[in-house]
C-alpha positions in Angstrom: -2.0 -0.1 -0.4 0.6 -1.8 -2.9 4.1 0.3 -3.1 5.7 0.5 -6.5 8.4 -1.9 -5.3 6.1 -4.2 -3.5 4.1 -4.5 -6.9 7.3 -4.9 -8.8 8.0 -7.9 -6.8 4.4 -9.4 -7.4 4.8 -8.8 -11.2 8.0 -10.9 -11.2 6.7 -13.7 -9.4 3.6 -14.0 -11.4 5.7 -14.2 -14.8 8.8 -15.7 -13.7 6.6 -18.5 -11.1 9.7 -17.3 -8.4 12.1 -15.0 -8.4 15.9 -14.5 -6.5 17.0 -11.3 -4.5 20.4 -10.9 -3.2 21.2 -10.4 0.6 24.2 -7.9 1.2 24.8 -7.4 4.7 26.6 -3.8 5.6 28.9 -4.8 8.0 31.1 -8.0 5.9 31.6 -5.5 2.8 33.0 -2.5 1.8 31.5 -0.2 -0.5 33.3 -1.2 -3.4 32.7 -4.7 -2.5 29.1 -4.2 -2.0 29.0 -2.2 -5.7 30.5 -5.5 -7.0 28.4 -7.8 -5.6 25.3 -6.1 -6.5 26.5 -5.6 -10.3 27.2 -9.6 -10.5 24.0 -10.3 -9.2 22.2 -8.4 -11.5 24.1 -9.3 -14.4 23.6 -12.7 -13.3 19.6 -11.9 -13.2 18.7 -10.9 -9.5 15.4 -9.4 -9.3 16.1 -6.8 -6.2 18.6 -6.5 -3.4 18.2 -6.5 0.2 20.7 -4.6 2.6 20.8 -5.8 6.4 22.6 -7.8 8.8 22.3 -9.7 12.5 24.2 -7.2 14.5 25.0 -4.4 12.2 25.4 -0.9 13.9 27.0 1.8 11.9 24.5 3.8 10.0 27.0 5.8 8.3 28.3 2.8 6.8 24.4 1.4 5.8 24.2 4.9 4.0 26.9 4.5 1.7 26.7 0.9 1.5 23.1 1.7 -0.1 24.1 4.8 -2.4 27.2 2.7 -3.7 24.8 -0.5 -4.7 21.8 2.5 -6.3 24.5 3.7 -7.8 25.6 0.6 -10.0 21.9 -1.0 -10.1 18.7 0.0 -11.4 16.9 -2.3 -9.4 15.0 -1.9 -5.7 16.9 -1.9 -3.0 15.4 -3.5 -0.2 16.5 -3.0 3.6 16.2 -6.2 6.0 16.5 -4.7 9.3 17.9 -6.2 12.5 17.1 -3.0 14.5 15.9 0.9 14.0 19.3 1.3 13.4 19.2 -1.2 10.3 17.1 2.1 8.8 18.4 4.4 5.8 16.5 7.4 3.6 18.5 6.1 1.2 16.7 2.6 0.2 13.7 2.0 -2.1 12.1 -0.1 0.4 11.9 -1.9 3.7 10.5 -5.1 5.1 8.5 -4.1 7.4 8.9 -7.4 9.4 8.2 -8.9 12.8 10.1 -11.8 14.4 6.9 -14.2 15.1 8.5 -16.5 16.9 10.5 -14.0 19.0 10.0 -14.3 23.1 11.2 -10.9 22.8 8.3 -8.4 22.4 10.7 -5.7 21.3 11.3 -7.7 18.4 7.5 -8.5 17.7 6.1 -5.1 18.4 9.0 -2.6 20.0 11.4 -2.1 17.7 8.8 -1.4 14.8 7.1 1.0 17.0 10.6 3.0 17.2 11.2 2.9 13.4 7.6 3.6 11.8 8.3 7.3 12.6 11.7 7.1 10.5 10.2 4.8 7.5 7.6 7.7 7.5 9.8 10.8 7.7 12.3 8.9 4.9 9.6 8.0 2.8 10.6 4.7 2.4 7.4 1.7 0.9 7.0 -0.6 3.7 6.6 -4.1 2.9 4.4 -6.0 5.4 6.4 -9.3 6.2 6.1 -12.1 8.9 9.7 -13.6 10.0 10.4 -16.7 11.2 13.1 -18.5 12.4 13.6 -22.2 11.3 15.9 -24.9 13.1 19.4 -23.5 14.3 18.4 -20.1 13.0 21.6 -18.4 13.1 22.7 -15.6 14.6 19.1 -14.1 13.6 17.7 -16.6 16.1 20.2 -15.7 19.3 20.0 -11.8 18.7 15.9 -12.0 17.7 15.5 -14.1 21.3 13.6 -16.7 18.8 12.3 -20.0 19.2 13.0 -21.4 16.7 10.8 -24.5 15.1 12.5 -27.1 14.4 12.7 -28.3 10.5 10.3 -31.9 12.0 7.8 -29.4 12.9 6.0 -28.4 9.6 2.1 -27.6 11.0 3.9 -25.2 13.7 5.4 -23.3 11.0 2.3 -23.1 9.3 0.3 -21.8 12.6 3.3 -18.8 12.9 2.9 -18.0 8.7 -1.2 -18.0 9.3 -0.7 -15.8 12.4 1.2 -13.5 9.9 -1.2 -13.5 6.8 -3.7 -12.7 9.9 -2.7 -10.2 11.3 -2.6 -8.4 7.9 1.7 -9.5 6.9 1.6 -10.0 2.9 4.7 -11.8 2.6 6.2 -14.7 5.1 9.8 -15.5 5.2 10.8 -18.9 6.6 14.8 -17.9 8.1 16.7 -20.7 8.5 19.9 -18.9 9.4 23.0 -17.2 7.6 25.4 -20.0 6.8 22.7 -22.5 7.8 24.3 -26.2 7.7 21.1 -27.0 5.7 18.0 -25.4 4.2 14.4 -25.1 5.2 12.9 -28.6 4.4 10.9 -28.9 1.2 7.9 -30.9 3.0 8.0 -27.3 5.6 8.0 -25.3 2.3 5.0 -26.9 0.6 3.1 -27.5 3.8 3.2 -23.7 4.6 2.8 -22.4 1.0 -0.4 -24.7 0.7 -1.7 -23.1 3.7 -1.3 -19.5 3.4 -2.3 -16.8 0.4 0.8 -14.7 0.5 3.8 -15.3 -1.2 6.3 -16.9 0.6 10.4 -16.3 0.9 12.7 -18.7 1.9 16.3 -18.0 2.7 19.6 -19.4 4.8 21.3 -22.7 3.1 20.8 -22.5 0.1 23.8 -22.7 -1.3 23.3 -25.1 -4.9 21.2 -25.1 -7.7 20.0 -28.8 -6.7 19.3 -26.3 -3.5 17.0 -23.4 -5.6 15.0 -25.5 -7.6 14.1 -28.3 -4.4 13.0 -25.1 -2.5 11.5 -23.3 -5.9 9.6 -26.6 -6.7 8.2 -27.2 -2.9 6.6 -23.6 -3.5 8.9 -21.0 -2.4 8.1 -17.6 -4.6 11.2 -15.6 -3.6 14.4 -17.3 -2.7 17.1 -15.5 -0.7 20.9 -15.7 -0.9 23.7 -13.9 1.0 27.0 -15.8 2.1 27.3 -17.1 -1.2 27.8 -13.3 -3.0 30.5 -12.5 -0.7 33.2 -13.7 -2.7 34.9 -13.4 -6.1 32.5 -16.1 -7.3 29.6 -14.4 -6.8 28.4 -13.9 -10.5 28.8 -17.6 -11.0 27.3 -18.7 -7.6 24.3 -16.2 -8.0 23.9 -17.8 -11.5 23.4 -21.1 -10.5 21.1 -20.8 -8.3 18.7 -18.5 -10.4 19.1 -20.9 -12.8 18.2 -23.8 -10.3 14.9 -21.4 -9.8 13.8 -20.9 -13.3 14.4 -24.8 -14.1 10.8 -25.3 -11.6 9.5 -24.1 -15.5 10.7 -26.5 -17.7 
């Protein structure tokens, strides 16, 4: 069954072709910061912002991180978990993900065990989504155990996104990494988004509008952003790229 916020997300997509959410993680911001992060992006036309982070622990923290952002947007509010810890009652939503390429079947199968209890009890909409990790892959990669595939190895990256939409997964996110040195390849975006019937999210590199609109073109429906907001040039930064995504239309 479709979630209000999951049906929200599909509505965007099918107007605006793709769509940008913004990727605050807990532990590099303070409350205020986070507030200021998630009003620029927003203003600057953000569709919905996700709240998680590699190795984030403190749940206090995740908490008030989340009611500070609800507080100065009125739009979903997404948590992108590393662990059960990465879990709040206070979010609209949660990805409801599994590493795929993980050799770590506490990352596949475990952890989600531990939290489905908690995204129960909270009330929170799970969001089916199938993770993987893409070349270097970040710190996601080392604490997720992945393997990653490499960016010269489209058709493996379409048999993990097909295992996904298989297994039941409605969304696929190709990672390649916070702070990646460079983006998932365009020829690995189209390849996988002509292969599967879910939309598909790209995130980690992107860092231009030359960036958004390569990765938008190639087929990505939701593109992800997070290093970039993290300064006082968020509201510009955030701009660009959204505008890199909604030039695919002209």
């Amino acid at each position: 069954m479709v979630g209000s916020v999951e049906g929200y997300l599909l509505e965007k997509i099918e107007s605006e072709g793709a769509i940008h959410l913004t990727l605050i993680d807990p532990e590099r911001v303070t409350c205020p910061q986070a507030s200021r992060i998630a009003r620029k992006a927003k203003s600057s036309g953000t569709s919905a912002i996700m709240i998680g982070g590699s190795t984030f622990v403190s749940t206090t923290h995740l908490d008030n991180v989340i009611k500070a952002v609800k507080r100065t947007v009125r739009i979903p509010v997404i948590l992108f978990p590393n662990n059960v810890t990465g879990i709040s009652r206070h979010a609209d939503a949660i990805w409801f993900m599994s590493l795929l390429n993980s050799v770590d079947p506490y990352f596949l199968m475990g952890a989600q065990i531990l939290g489905a209890p908690l995204v129960k009890k909270y009330g929170l909409e799970p969001i089916p989504l199938g993770y993987v990790i893409i070349g270097d892959g970040g710190t996601a990669g080392v604490v997720g155990k992945a393997v990653p595939v490499p960016y010269d190895k489209p058709k493996l990256a379409v048999a993990h996104a097909l295992a996904g939409q298989y297994l039941g997964m409605r969304f696929i996110y190709l990672e390649a990494g916070s702070g990646a040195k460079k983006p998932v390849l365009p020829q690995m975006i189209r390849i996988v988004k002509n292969s599967i019937d879910v939309p598909l999210i790209v995130g980690g590199g992107i860092k231009s509008r030359r960036q958004a609109l390569t990765a938008a073109s190639a087929g990505a429906d939701i593109i992800v952003t997070g290093n970039i907001v993290e300064n006082i040039k968020a509201r510009r930064k955030v701009s660009e790229i959204i505008k890199g995504i909604r030039s695919r239309k002209a």
